[in-house]
C-alpha positions as a printed Julia matrix, in Angstrom:
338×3 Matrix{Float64}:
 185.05  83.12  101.01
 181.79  83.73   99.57
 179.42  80.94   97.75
 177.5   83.27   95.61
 173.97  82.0    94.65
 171.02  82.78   93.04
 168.81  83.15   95.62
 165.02  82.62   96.54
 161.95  83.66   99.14
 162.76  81.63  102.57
 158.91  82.23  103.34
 155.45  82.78  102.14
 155.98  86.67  102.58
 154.46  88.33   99.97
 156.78  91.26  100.44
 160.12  88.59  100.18
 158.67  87.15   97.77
 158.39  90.14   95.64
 161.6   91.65   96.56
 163.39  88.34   95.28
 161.48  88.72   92.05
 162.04  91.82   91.23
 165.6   91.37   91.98
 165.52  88.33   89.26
 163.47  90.38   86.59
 166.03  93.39   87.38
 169.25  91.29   86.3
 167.26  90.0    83.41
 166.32  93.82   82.47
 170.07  94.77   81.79
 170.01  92.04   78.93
 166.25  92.2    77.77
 163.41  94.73   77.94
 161.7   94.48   80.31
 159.93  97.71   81.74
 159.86  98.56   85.48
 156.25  98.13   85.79
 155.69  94.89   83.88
 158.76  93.83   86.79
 156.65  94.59   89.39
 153.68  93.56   87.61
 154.7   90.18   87.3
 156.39  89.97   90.49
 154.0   90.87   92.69
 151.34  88.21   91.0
 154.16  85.86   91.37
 154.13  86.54   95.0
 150.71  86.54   95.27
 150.39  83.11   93.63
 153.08  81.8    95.99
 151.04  82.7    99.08
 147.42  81.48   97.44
 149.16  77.99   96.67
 150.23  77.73  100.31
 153.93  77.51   99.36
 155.71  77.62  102.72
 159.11  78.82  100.86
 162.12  77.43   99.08
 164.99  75.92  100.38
 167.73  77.17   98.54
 168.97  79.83  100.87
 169.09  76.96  103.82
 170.93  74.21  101.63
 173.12  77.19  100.28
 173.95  78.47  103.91
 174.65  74.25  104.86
 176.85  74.13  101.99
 179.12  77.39  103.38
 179.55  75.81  106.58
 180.09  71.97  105.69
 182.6   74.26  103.37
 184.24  76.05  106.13
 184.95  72.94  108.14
 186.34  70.87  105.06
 189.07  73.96  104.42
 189.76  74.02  107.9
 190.63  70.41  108.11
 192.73  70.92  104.59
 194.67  74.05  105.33
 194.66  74.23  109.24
 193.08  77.1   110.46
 189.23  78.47  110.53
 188.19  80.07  106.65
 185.32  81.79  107.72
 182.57  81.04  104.32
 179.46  82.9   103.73
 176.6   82.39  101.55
 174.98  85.18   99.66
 172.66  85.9    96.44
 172.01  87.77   93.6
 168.23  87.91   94.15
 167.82  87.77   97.85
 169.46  88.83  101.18
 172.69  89.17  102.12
 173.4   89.87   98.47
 176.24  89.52   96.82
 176.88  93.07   95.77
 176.8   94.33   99.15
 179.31  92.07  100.07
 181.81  92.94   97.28
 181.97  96.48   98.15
 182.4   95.9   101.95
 186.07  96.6   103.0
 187.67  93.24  103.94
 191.5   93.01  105.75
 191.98  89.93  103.84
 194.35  90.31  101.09
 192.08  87.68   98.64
 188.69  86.89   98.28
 187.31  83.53   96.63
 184.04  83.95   95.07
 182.4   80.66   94.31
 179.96  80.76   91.44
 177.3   78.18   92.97
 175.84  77.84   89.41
 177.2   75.17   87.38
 176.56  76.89   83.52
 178.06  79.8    83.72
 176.33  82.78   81.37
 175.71  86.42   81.73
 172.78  85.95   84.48
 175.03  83.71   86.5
 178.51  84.06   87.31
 178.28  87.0    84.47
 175.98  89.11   87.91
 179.42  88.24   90.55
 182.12  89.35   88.07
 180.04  92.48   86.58
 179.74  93.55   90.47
 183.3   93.16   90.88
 183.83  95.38   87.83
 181.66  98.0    88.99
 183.41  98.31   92.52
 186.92  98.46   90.31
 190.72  98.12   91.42
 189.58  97.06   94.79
 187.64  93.85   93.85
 191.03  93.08   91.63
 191.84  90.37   94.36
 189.3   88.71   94.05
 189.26  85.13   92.77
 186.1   83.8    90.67
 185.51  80.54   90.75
 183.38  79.52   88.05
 183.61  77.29   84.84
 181.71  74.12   86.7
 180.34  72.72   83.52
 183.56  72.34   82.17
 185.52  70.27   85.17
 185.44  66.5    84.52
 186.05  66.42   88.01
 182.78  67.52   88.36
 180.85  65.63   86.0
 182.53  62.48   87.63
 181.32  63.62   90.93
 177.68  63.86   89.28
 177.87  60.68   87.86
 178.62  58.93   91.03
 175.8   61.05   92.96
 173.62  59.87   90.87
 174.09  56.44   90.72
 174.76  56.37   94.15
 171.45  58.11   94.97
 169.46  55.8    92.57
 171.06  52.44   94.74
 169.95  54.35   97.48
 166.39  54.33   96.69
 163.94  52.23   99.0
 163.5   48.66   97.32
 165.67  49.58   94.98
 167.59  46.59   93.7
 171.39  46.98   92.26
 170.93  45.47   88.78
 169.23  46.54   86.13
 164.92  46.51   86.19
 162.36  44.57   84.23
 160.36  48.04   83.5
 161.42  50.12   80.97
 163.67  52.7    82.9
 164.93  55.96   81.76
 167.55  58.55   83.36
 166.73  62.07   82.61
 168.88  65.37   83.29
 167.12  68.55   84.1
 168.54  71.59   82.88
 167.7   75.56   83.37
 166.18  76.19   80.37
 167.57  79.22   78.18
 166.12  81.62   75.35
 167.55  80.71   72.3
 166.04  83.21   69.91
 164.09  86.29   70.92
 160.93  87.46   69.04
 162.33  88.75   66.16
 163.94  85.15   65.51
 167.75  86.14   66.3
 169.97  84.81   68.64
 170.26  86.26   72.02
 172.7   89.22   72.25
 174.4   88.16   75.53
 176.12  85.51   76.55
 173.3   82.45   78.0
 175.17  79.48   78.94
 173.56  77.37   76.16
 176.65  75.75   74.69
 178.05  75.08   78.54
 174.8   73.51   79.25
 175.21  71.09   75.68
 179.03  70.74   77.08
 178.1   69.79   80.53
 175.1   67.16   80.01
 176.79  65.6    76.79
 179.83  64.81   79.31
 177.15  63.44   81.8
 175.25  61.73   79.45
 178.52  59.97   78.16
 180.18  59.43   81.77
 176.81  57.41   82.83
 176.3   55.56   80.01
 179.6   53.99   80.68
 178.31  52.28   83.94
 178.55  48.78   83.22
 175.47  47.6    84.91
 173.04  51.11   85.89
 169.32  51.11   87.23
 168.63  52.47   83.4
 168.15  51.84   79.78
 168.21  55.47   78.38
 169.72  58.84   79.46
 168.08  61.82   78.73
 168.97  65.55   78.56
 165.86  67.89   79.05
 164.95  71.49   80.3
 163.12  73.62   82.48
 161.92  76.69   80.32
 160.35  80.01   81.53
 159.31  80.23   77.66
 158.73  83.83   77.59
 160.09  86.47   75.56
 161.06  84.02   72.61
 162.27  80.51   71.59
 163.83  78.42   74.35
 165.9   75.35   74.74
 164.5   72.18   73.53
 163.43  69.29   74.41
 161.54  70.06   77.82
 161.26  67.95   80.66
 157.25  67.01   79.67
 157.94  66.66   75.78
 160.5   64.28   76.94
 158.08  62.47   79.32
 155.54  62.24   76.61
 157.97  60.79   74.01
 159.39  57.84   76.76
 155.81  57.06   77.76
 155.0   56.7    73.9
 157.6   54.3    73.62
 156.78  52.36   76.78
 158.81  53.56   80.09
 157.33  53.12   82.87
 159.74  54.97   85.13
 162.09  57.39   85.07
 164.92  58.43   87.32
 165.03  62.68   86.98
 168.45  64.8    88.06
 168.4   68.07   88.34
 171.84  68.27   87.21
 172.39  72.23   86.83
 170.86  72.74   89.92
 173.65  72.47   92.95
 170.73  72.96   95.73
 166.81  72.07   95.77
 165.2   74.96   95.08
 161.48  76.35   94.19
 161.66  75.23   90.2
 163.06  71.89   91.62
 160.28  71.49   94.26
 157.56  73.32   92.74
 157.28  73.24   88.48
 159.78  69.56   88.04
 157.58  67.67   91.01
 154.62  68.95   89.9
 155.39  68.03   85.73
 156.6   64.73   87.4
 153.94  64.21   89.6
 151.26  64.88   87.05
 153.01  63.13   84.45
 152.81  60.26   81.66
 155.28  58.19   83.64
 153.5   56.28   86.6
 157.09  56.15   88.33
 158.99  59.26   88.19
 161.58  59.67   90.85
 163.13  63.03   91.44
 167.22  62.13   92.31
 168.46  64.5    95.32
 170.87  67.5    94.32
 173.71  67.58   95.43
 173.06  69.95   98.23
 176.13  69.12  101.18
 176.98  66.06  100.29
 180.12  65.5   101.69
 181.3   64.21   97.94
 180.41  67.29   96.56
 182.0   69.6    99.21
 185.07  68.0    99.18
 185.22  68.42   95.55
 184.46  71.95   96.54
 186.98  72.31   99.04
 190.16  70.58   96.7
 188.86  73.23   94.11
 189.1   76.5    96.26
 192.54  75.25   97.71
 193.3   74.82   94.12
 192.32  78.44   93.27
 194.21  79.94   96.51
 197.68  78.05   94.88
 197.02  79.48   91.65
 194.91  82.34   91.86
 195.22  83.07   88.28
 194.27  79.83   86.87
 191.43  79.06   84.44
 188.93  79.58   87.13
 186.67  82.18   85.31
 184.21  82.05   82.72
 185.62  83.79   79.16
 183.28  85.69   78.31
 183.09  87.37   82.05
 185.08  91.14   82.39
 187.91  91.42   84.81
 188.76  93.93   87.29
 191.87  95.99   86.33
 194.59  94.51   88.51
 196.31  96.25   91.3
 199.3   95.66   93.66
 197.95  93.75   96.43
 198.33  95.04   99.81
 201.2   93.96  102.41
């Protein structure tokens, strides 16, 4: 069992630090160009900047690893003996890859896609490496297609109220200040330079699915700590047009109309990671709002890893269920072994 991840620099190493991103520009190379030099280029600056800032490294390799083993014990308790569960990354060590073409004794392999919009830089990376190591990765099982389980935006919906309650001071009924609820997104391109549409699959319409189904599941609270709910993203805004509105332009437009605070999830996000605790608290921080609070992912909460563990136990019943994204290739199936 594998939870496959993205994967980030655990320290201020400049050398980590650039091997993670030009890992990240790599992947994004096979679907846009992107010259090996400008990679390195722009990933050692990035690494460079990292150190200067005094950023002491992201956690989304730890939260990623706590999620495998809260994992591990929540299978064990469901099917009765140990499921050993690993973490690894596309971008950063152990990867993924390596992993895939290791030879295992085990008959099946679950690969958990720990990305909830699935697109060709996502779950697209696990099942393209499974591809590439052929008839011997058939086994595998890919478990993707997050954005798309109302199981899952339930469990969202309840994290996030739940987390909001939670606040310090926070009372359970609704505020006299102007509140809003907005939900973070990964930004994607939506049109390259030349003004067309992206010629690979980005996630965009799973990310429209996802936090319309959020948006409508939390709106149906009867009495939530908000007015408004919000969908907004985190762009990179380079190499074209991305996905609009962004997290400040929606900021901008609440403070306009008078909210004074604003609850923010980072709800395609399943760990806190360097965007989360770097770019969102710092547009946040510096922001129109004068209370923006940034909601916890949902890291290992035991909500979320039971979820977790009901879905792989799901996916070891019925292997070939709808567990994959469609527009991901597929292995050529083989016998499996006795």
């Amino acid at each position: 069992m594998v939870l496959a991840g993205h994967g980030e620099g655990e320290s201020s190493s400049i050398l980590e630090q650039w091997q993670v991103g030009a890992r990240t520009l790599a992947h994004a190379a096979e679907v846009m160009r992107l010259p090996l030099p400008l990679r390195w280029v722009i990933s050692g600056l990035g690494a460079i900047r990292k150190r200067l800032s005094g950023w002491a490294g992201s956690p989304h390799n730890r939260w990623t690893r706590a999620q495998a083993a809260a994992l591990a014990r929540a299978l064990e308790a469901r099917l009765g003996e140990p499921v050993p569960v690993r973490a690894a990354f596309a971008s950063s060590e152990p990867l993924f890859e390596e992993l895939i073409a290791e030879s295992h004794a085990a008959c099946r392999r679950v690969f958990v896609s720990m990305t909830p919009s699935d697109s060709r830089l996502s779950c697209g990376l696990l099942c393209r490496a499974l591809v590439e190591q052929g008839a011997g990765a058939a086994q595998a099982v890919v478990l993707a297609r997050l954005w798309d389980d109302p199981g899952f935006v339930e469990l969202n919906a309840a994290h996030v109220l739940t987390s909001c309650l939670a606040w310090p001071g926070q009372a359970q009924t609704r505020e006299t200040p102007p509140t809003a609820l907005v939900l973070a997104l990964h930004g994607t391109l939506v049109r390259g330079r030349d003004g067309r549409p992206p010629g690979f699959h980005t996630g965009q319409a799973e990310k429209e699915h996802f936090s319309a189904a959020l948006r409508f599941a939390l709106a149906s609270e009867p009495a939530p700590p908000w007015h408004e709910v919000h969908a907004a993203y985190l762009n990179h805004a380079v190499g074209g047009t991305w996905t609009q509105p962004t997290v400040q332009a929606v900021l901008d437009e609440l403070s306009a109309r008078g909210f004074r605070r604003a609850w923010v999830f980072a709800c395609d996000y399943l760990v806190e990671s360097a965007e989360i605790r770097g770019e969102l608290a710092t547009t946040l921080a510096d922001g129109p709002i004068p209370d923006a609070r940034l909601l916890p992912c949902l890291n290992d909460s035991p909500l979320f890893i039971d979820f977790l563990a009901a879905r792989v136990q799901q996916a070891l019943e019925m292997p070939e269920g709808p567990w994959r994204c469609d527009p991901c290739p597929r292995p050529l199936r083989s016998e499996p072994r006795p």
